[in-house]
One Martini backbone bead per residue (centre of mass of N, CA, C, O) as a GRO file, in nm:
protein
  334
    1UNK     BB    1   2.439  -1.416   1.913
    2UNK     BB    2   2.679  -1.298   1.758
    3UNK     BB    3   2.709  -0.942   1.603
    4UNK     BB    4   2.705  -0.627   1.455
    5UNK     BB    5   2.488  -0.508   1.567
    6UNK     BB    6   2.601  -0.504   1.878
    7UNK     BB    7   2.649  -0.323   2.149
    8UNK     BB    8   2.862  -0.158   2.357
    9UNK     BB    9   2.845  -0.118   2.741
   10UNK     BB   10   2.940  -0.036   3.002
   11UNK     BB   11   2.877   0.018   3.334
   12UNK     BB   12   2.897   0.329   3.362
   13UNK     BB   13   2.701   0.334   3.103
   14UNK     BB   14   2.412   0.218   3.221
   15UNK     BB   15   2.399   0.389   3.482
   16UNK     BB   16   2.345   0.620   3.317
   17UNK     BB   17   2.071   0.549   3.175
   18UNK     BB   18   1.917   0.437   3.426
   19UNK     BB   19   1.945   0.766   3.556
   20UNK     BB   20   1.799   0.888   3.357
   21UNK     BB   21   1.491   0.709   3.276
   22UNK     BB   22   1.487   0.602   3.634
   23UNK     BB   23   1.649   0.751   3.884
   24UNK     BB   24   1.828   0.475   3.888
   25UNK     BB   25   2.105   0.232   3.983
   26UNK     BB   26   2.337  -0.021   3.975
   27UNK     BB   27   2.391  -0.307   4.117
   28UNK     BB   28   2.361  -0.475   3.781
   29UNK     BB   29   2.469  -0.665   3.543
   30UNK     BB   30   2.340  -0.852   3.196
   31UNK     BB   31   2.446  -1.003   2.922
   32UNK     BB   32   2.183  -1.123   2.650
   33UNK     BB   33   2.276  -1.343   2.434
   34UNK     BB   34   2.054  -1.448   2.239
   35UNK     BB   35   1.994  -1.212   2.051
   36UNK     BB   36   2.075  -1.097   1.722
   37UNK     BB   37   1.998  -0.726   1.675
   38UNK     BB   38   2.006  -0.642   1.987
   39UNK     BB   39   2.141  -0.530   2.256
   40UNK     BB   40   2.112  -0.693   2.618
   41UNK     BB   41   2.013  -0.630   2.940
   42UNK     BB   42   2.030  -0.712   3.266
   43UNK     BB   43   1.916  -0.499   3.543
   44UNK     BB   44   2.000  -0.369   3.838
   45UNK     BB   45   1.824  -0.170   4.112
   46UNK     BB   46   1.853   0.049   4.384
   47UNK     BB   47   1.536  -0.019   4.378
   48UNK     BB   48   1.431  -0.334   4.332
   49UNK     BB   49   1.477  -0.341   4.062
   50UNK     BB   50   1.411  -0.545   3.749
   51UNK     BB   51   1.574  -0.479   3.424
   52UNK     BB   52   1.545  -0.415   3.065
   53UNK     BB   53   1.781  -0.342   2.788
   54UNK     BB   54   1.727  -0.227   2.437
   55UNK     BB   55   1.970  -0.200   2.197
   56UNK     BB   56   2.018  -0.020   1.917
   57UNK     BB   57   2.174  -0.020   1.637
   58UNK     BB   58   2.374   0.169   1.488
   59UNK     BB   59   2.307   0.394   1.281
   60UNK     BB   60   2.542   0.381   1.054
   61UNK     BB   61   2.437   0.085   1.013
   62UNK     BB   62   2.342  -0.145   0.802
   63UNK     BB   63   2.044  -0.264   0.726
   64UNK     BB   64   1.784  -0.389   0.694
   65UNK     BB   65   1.506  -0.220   0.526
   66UNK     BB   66   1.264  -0.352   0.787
   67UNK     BB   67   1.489  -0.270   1.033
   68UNK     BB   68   1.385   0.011   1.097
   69UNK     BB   69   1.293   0.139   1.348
   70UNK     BB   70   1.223  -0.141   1.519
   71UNK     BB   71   1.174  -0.042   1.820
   72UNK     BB   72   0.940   0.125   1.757
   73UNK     BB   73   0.778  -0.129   1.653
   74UNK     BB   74   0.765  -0.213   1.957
   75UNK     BB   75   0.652   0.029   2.101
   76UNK     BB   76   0.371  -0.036   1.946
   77UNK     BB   77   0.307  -0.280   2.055
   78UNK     BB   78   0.255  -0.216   2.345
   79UNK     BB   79   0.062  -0.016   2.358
   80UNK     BB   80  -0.165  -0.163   2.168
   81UNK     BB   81  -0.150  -0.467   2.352
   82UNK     BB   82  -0.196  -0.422   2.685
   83UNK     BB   83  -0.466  -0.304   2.692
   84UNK     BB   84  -0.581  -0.637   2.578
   85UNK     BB   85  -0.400  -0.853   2.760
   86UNK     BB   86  -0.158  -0.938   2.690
   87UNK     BB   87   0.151  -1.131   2.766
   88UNK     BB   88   0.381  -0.880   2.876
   89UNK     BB   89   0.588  -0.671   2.951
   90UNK     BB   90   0.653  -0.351   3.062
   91UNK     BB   91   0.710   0.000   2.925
   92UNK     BB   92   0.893   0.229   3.065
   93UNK     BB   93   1.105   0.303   2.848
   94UNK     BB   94   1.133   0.512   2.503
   95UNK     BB   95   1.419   0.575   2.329
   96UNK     BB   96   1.466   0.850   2.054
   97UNK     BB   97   1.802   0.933   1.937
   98UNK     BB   98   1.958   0.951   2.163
   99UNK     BB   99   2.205   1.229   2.281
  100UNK     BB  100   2.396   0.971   2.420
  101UNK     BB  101   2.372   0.700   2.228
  102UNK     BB  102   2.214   0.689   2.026
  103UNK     BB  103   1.932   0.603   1.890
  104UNK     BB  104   1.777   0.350   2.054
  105UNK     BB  105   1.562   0.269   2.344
  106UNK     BB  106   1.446   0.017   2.589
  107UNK     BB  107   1.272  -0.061   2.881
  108UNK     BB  108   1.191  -0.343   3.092
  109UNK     BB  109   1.064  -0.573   3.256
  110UNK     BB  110   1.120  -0.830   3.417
  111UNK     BB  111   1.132  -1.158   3.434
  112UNK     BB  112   1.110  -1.488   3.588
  113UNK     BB  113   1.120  -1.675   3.359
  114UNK     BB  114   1.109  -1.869   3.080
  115UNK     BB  115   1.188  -2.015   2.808
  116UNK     BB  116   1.074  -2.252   2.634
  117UNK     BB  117   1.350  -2.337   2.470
  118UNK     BB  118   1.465  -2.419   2.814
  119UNK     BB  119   1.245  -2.629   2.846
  120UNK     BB  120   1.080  -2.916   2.964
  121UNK     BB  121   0.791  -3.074   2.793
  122UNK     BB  122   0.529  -3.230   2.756
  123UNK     BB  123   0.302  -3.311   2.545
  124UNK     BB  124   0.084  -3.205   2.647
  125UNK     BB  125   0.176  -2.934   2.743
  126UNK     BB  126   0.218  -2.856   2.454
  127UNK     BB  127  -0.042  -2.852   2.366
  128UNK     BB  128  -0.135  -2.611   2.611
  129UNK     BB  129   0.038  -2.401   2.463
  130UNK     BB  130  -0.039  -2.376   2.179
  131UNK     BB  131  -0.343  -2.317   2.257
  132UNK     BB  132  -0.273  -2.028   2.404
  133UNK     BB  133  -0.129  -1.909   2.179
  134UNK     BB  134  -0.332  -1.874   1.997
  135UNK     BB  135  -0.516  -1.691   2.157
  136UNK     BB  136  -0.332  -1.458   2.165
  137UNK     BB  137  -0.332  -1.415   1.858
  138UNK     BB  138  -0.557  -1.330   1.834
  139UNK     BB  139  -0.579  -1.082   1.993
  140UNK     BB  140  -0.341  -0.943   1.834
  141UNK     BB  141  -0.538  -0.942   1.572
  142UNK     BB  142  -0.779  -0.756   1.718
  143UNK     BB  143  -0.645  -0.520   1.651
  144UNK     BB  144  -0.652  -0.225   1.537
  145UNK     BB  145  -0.638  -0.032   1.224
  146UNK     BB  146  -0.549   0.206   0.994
  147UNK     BB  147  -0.497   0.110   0.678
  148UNK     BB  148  -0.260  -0.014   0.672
  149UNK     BB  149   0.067  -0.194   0.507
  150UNK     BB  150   0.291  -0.293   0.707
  151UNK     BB  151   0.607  -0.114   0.774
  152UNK     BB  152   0.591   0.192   0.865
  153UNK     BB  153   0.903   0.281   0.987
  154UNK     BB  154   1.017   0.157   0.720
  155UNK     BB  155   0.858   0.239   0.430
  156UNK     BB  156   0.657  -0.018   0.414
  157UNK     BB  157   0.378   0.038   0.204
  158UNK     BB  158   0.022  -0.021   0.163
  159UNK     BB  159  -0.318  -0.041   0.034
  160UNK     BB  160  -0.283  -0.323   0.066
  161UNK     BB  161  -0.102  -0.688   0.057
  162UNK     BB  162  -0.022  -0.706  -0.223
  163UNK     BB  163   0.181  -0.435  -0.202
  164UNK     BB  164   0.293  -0.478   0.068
  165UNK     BB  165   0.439  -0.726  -0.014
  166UNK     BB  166   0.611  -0.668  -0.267
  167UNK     BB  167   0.763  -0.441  -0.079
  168UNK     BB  168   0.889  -0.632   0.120
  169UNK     BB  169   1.051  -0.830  -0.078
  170UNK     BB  170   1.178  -0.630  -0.269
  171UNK     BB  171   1.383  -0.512  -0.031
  172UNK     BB  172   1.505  -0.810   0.015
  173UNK     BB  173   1.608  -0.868  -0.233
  174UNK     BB  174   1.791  -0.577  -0.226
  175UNK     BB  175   1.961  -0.687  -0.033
  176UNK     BB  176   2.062  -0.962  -0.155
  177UNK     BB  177   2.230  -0.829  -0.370
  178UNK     BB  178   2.417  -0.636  -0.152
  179UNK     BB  179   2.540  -0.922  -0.020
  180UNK     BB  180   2.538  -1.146  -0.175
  181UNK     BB  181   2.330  -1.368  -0.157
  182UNK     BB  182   2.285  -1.764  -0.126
  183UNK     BB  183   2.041  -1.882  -0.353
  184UNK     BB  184   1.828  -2.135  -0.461
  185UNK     BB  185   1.771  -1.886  -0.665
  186UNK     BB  186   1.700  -1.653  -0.820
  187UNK     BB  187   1.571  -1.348  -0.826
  188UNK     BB  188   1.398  -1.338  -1.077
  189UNK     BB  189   1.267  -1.585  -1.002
  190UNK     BB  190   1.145  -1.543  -0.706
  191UNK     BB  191   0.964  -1.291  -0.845
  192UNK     BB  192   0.811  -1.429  -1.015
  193UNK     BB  193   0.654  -1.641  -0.807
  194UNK     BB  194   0.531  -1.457  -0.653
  195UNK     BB  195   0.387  -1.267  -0.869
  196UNK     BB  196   0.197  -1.535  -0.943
  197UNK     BB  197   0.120  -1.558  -0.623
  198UNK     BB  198  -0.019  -1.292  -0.525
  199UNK     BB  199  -0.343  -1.314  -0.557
  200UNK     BB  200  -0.412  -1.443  -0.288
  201UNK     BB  201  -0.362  -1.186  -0.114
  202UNK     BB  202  -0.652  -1.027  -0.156
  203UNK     BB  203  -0.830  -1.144   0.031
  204UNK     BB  204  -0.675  -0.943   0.232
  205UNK     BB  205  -0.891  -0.622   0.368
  206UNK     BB  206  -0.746  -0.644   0.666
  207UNK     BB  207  -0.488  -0.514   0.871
  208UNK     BB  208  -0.308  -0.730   1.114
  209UNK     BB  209  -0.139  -0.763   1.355
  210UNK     BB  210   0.226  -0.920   1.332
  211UNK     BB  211   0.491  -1.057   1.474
  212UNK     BB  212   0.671  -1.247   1.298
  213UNK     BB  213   0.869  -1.437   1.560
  214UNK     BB  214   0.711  -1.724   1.770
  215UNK     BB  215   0.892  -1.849   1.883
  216UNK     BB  216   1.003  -2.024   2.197
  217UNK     BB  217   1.227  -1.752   2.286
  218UNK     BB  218   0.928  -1.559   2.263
  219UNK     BB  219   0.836  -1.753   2.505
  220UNK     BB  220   0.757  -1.748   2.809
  221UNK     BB  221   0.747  -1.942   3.141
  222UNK     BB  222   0.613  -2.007   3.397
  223UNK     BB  223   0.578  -2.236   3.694
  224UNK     BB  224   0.330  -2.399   3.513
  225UNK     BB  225   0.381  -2.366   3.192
  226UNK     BB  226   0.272  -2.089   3.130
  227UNK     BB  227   0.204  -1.807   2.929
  228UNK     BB  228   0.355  -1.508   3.062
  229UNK     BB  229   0.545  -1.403   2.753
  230UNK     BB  230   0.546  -1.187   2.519
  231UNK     BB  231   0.873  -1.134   2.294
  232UNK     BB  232   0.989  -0.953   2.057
  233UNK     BB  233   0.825  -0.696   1.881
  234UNK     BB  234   0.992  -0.568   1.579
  235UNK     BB  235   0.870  -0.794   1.329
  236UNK     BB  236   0.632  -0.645   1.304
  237UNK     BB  237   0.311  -0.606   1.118
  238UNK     BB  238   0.022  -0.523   0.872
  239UNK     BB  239  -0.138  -0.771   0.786
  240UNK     BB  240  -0.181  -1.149   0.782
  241UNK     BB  241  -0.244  -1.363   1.040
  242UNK     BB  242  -0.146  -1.599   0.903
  243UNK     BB  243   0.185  -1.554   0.943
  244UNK     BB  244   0.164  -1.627   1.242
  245UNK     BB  245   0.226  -1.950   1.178
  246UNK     BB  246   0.533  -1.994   1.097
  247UNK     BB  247   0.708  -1.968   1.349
  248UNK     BB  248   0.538  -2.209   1.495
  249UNK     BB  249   0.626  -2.379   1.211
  250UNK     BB  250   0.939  -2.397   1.158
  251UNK     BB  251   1.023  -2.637   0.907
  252UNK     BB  252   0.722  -2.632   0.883
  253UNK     BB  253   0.377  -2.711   0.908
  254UNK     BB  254   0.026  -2.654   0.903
  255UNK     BB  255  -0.193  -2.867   1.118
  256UNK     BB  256  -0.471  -2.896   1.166
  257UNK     BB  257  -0.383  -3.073   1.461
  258UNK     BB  258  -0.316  -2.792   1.574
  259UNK     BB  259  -0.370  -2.643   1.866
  260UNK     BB  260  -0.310  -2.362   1.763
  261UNK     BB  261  -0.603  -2.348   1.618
  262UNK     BB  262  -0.766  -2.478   1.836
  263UNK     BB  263  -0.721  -2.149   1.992
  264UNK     BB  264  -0.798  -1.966   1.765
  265UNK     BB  265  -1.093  -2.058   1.700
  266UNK     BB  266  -1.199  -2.017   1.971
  267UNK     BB  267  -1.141  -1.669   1.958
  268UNK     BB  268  -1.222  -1.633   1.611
  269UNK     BB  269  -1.286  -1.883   1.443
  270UNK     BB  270  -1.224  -1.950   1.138
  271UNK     BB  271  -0.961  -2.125   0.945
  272UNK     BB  272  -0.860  -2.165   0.636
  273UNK     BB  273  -0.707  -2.456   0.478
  274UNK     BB  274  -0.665  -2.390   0.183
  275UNK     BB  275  -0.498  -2.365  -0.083
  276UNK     BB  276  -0.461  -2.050  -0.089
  277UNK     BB  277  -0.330  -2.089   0.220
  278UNK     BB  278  -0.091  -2.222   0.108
  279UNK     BB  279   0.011  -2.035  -0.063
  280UNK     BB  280   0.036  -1.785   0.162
  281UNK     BB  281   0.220  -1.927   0.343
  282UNK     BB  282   0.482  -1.982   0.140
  283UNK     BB  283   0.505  -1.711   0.081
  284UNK     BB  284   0.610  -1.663   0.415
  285UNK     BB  285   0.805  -1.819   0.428
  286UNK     BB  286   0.995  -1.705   0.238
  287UNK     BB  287   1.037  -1.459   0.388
  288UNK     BB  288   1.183  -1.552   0.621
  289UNK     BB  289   1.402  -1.738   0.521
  290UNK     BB  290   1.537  -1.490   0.336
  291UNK     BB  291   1.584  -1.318   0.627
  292UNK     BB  292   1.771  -1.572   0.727
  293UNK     BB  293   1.991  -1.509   0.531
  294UNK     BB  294   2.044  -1.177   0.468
  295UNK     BB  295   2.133  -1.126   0.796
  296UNK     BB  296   2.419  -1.197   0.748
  297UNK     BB  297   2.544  -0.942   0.629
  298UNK     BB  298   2.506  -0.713   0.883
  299UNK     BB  299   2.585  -0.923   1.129
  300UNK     BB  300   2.823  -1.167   1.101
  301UNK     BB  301   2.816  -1.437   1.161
  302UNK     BB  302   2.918  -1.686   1.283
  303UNK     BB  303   2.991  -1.964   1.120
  304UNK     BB  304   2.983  -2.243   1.281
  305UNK     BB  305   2.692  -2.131   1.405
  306UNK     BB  306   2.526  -2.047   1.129
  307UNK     BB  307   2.560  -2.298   0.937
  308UNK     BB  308   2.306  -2.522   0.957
  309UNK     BB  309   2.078  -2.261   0.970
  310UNK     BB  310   2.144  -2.189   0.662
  311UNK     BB  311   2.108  -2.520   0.524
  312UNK     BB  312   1.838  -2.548   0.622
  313UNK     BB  313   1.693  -2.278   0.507
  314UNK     BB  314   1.762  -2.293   0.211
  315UNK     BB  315   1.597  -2.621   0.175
  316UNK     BB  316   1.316  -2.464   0.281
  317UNK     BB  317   1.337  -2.254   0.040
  318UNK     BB  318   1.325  -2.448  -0.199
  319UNK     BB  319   1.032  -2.569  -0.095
  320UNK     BB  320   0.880  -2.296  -0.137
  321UNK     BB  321   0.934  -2.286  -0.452
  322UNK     BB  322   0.803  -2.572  -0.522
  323UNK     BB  323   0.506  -2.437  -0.411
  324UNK     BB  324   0.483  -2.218  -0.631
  325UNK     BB  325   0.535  -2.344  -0.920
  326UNK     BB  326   0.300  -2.499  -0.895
  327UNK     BB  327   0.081  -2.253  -0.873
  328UNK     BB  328   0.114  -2.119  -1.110
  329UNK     BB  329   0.054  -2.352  -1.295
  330UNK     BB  330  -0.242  -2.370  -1.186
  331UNK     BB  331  -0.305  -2.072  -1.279
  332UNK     BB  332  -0.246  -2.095  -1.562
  333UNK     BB  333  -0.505  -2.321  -1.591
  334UNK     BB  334  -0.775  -2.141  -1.537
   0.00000   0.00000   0.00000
């Protein structure tokens, strides 16, 4: 979709760029129009290698709070992720600041599979899918981490998951008032919900990697329908593994007999979803939710292409603060 995030850049701006980070010119270029707020090439090198060049928005756009240097916390993931064998691009070059272009940009290894939402899978096959997603989810949540929580790129970050949690949708929050986003409740109303539902955040006493975008869109799939790479992982942060349940069953609900769980308990153990984890996913809808209603303010998508996405989003925040309201109202009488 286009936005206002995404840059232009001529072929012989690419082939500049190429040259400087790779050694190498370009036989070819093709603008990847899916991503929302990176502009991205697949290009052509003329020692016959396919790479992803992945640039992030002009410096000087203001963009969500937690959107702060995006692409560094993409870096940050490839680093840290490779090493434990996920399946994703190699990241061949990640410059930061650059002096010719300004700004952030990643080069990656390009992928020959295809996008699972772009393919056909029977239901078997999807449920094989869902079930390998779940272990790699695993995977990337025993990544050990520093003891901080949140995005630290972006400098929103606690010393707890509830503290860093508060600050990364208060922060959200604080978008929303700046771009006048229209939401099915009021601000104070929302902030008022988290925090009397925030205590079941305290659970959380480890911060674990949490890609927290694993739509169908961000896994690859090979020629035999297995996934090749996960991809786009500048939305990680240090939180909750829970969190990472939210995207792989956007728009719906997360059920004991979901493949994914059966995926994640076969490599990492037992998953409660108990009360306290249903609210603390209802919290993470929310976040959610709210990031795709507020990124249309430094965005601008057309109307016509984002009405229905955030109509549907809407309807769905409306029902996870309904979700709330219960869990508040029950915390309230014990």
């Amino acid at each position: 979709m286009d936005s206002r995030t995404k840059r232009r850049l001529s072929p012989a701006q690419l082939d500049e760029v190429a040259r400087d980070a790779l050694g190498c010119g370009l036989t070819s270029s093709e603008e990847l129009a899916d991503g929302f707020a990176n502009a991205v090439w697949r290009l052509g090198l003329d020692d016959g290698r396919e790479v992803v060049l992945k640039l992030g928005p002009p410096p000087d756009l203001r963009l969500l709070t937690y959107e702060r240097h995006l692409l560094r916390t993409e870096a940050m993931v490839y680093h840290l992720a490779q090493p434990v064998g996920l399946p994703m691009p190699a990241l061949l070059r990640a410059s930061f600041d650059d002096p010719v272009l300004g700004g952030d940009y990643l080069i990656l290894s390009a992928l020959d599979g295809v996008p699972w939402n772009r393919t056909t899978v029977s239901p078997a096959e999807e449920g094989a899918l869902r079930f390998e997603l779940g272990r790699h989810l695993a995977r990337l949540h025993a990544i050990p981490g520093t003891g901080v929580f949140g995005y630290p790129y972006a400098g929103l970050t606690g010393h707890t998951w509830r503290e860093a949690f508060l600050v990364m949708i208060g922060a959200l929050l604080d978008d929303a008032v700046h771009y006048n986003t229209r939401l099915p409740a009021t601000i104070v109303e929302i902030v008022g919900l988290v925090h009397l539902n925030a205590h079941v955040l305290d659970q959380v006493t480890t911060p674990s990697l949490v890609h927290f975008d694993l739509w169908p869109g961000n896994v690859f799939l090979d020629g035999d329908k297995r996934v090749q790479a996960l991809i786009d992982h500048e939305r990680a942060f240090w939180g909750d593994p829970l969190a990472d349940f939210v995207t792989p069953t956007i728009f719906g609900e997360l059920r004991e007999d979901d493949p994914l769980l059966a995926g994640y308990r076969q490599e990492a153990g037992p998953v409660r979803l108990d009360h306290a984890a249903r609210v603390r996913l209802a919290l993470y809808r929310v976040y959610l939710y709210l990031i795709m209603l507020v990124e249309d303010g430094p965005r601008q998508y057309p109307e016509e292409a984002y009405a229905p996405t955030r109509d549907l989003t809407t309807r769905s925040l409306a029902a996870c603060l309904d979700v709330l309201r219960a869990g508040s109202r029950n915390h309230a009488h014990v």
